[in-house]
N, CA, C and O of each residue as an XYZ file, in Angstrom:
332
protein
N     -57.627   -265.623    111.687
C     -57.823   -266.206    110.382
C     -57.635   -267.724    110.500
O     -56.764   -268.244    111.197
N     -58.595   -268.433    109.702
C     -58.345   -270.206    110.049
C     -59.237   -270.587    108.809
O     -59.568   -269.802    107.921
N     -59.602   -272.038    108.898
C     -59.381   -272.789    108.017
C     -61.161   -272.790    108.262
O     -61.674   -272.019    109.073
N     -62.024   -273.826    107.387
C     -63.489   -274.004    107.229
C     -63.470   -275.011    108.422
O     -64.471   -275.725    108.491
N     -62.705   -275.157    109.177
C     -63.004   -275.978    110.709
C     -63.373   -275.101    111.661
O     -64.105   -275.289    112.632
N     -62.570   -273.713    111.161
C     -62.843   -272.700    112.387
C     -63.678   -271.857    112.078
O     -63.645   -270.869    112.811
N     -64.656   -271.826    111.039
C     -65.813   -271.127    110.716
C     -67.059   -271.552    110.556
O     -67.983   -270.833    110.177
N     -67.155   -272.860    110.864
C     -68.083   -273.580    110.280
C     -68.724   -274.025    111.879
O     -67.949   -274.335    112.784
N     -70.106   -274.007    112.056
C     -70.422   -274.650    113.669
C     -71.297   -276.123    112.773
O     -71.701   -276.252    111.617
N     -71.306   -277.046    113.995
C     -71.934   -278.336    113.328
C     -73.690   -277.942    112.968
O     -74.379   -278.496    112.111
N     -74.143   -276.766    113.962
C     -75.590   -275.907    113.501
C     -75.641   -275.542    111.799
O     -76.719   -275.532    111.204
N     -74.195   -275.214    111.032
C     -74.767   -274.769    109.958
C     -74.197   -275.918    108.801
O     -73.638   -275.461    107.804
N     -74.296   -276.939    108.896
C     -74.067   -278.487    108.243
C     -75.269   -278.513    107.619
O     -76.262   -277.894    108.002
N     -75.208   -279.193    106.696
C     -76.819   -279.696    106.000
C     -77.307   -280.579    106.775
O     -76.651   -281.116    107.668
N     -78.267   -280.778    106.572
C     -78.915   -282.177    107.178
C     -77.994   -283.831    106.504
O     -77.587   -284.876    107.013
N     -78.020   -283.350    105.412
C     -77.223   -285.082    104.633
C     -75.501   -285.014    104.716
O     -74.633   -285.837    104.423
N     -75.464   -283.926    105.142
C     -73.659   -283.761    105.616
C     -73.141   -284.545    106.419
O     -73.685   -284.789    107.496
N     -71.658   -285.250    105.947
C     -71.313   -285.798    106.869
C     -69.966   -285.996    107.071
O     -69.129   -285.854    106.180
N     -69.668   -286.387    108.452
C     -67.700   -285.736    108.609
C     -67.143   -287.120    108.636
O     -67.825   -288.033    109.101
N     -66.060   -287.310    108.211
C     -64.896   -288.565    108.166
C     -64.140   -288.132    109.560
O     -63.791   -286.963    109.721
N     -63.974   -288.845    110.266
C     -63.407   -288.863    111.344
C     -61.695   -289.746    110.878
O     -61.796   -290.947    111.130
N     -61.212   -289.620    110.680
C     -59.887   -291.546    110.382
C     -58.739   -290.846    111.586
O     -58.200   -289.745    111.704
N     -58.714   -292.120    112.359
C     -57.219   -292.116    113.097
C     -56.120   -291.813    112.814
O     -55.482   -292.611    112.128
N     -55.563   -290.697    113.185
C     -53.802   -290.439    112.542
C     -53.478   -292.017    113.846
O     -52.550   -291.513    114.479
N     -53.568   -292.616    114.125
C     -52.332   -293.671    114.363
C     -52.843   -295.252    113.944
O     -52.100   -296.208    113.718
N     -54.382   -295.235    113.908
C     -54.367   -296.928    113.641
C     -55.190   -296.673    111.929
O     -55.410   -297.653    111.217
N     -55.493   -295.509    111.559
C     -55.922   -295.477    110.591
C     -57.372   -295.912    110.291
O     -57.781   -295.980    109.132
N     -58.320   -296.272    111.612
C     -59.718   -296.740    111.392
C     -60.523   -295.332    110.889
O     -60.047   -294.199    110.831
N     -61.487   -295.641    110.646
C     -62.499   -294.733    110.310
C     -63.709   -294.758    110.625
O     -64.318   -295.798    110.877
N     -64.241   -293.515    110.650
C     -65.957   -293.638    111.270
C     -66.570   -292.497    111.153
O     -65.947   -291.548    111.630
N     -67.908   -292.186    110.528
C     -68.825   -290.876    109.956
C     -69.898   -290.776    110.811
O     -70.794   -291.604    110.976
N     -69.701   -289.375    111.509
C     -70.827   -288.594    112.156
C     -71.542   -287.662    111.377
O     -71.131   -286.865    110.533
N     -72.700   -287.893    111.803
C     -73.837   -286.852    111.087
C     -74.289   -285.741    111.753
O     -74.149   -285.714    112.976
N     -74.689   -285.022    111.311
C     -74.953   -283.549    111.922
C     -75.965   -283.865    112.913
O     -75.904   -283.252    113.979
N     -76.957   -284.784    112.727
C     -78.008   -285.230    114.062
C     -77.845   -286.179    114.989
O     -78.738   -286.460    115.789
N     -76.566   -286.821    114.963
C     -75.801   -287.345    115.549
C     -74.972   -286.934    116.880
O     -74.765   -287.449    117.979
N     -74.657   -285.914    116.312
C     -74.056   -284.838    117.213
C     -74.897   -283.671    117.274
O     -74.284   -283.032    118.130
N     -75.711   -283.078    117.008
C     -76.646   -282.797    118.107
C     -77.445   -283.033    118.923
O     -78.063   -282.299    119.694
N     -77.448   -284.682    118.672
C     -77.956   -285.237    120.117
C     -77.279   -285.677    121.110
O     -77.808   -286.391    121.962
N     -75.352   -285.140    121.183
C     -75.348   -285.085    122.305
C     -74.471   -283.822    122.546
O     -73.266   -283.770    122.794
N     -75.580   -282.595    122.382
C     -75.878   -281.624    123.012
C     -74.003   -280.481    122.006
O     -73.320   -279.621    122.563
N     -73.882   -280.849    121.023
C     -72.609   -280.890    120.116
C     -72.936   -279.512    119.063
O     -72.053   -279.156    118.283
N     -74.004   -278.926    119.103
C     -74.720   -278.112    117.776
C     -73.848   -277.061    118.107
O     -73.170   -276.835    117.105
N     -73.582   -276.418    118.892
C     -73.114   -275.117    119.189
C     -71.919   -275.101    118.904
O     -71.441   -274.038    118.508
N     -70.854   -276.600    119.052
C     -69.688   -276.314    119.270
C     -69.105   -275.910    117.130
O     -69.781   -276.185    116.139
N     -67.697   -275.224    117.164
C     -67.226   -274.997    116.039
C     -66.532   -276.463    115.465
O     -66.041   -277.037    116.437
N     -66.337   -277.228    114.244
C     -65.928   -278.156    113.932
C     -64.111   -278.365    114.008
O     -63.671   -279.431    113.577
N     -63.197   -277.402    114.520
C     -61.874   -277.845    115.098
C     -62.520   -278.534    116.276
O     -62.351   -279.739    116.460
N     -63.439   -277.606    117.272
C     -63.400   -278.035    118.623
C     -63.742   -279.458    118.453
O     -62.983   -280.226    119.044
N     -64.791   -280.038    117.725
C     -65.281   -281.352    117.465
C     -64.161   -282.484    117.548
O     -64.026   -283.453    118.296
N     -63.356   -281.942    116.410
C     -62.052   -282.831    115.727
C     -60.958   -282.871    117.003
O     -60.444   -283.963    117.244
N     -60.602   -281.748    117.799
C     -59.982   -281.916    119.198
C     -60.709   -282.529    120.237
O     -60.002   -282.960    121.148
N     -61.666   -282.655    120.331
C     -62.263   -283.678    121.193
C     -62.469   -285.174    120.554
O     -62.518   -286.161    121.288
N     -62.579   -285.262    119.191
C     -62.837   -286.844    118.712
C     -61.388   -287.546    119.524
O     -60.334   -287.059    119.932
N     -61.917   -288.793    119.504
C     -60.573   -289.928    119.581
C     -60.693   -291.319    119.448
O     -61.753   -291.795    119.857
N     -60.041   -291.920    119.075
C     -60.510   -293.847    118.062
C     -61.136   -294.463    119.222
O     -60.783   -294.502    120.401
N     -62.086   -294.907    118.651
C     -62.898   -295.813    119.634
C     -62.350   -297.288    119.148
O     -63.203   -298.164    119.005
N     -61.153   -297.567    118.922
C     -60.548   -298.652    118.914
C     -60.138   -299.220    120.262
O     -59.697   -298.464    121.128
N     -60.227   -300.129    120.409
C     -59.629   -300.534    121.899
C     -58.044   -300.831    121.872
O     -57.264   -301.413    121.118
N     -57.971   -300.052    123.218
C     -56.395   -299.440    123.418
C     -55.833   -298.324    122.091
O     -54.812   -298.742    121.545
N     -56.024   -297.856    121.896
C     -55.581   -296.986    120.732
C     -55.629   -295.756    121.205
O     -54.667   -295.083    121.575
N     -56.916   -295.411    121.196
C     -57.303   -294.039    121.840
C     -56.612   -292.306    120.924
O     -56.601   -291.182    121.427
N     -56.142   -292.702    119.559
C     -55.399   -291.815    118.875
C     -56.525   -290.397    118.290
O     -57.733   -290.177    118.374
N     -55.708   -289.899    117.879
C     -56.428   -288.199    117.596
C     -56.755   -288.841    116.519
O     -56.383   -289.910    116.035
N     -57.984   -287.536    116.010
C     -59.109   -288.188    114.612
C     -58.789   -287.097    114.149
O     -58.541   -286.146    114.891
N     -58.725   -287.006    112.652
C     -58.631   -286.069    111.234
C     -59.644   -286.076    110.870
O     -60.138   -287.201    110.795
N     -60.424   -285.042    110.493
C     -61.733   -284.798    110.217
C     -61.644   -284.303    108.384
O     -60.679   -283.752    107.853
N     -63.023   -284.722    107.669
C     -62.695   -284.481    106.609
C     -64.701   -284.280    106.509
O     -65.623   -284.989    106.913
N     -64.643   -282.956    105.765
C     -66.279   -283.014    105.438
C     -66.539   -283.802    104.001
O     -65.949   -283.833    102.921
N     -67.769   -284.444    104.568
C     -68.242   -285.194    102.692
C     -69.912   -284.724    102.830
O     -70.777   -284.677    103.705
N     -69.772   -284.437    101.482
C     -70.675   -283.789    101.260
C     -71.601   -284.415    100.238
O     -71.115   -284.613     99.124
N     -73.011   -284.795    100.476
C     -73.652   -285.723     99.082
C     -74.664   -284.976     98.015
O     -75.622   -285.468     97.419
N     -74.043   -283.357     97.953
C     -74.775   -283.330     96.901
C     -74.262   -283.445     95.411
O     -73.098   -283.704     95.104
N     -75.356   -283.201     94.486
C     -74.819   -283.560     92.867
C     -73.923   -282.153     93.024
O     -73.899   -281.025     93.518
N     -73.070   -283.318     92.047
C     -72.204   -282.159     91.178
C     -72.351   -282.614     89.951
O     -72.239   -283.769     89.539
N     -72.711   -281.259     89.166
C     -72.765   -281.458     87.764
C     -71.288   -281.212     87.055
O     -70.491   -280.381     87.489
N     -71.031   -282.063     85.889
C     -69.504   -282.022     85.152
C     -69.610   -281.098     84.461
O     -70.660   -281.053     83.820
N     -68.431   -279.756     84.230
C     -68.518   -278.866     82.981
C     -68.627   -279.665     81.579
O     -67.905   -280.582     81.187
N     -70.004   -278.912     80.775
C     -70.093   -280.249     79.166
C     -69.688   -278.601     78.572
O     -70.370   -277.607     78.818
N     -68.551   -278.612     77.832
C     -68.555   -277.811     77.020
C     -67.307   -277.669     76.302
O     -66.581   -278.601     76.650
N     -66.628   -276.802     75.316
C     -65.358   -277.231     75.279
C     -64.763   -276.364     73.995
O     -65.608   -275.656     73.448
N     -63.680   -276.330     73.544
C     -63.476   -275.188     72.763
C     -63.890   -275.950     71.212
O     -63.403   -276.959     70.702
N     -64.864   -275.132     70.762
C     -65.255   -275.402     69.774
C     -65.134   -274.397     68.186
O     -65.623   -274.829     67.143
């Protein structure tokens, strides 16, 4: 049993999906796209494995990345209300 990191492969992402990577130690940030990482050869893997292999492309830093999915579609607001 696990979390939507361990069920999810980067194959079943939308096309406009996209992951937050941020440094647990220097706090930078940086967004990969699903065609991004399948071009280098990344489609198959599950999205923990992704997030255990990311690491800051900061120089000298080199810290583990926290992954966060963002997602751009609409969301519509509930309009309704007790009437």
């Amino acid at each position: 049993m696990g979390g939507w990191k361990t069920r999810l492969r980067v194959s079943d992402l939308a096309d406009d999906d996209r992951l937050e990577l941020l440094c647990r130690k220097c706090g930078q940030s940086r967004y990969l796209g699903k065609a991004e990482l399948e071009a280098r050869n990344a489609g198959h893997l599950y999205l923990d494995e992704v997030e255990r292999r990311a690491m800051c492309r900061v120089f000298a830093c080199k810290g583990r990345m926290r992954m966060a999915l963002i997602r751009s579609h609409k969301v519509s607001a509930f309009i309704g209300g007790m009437a």
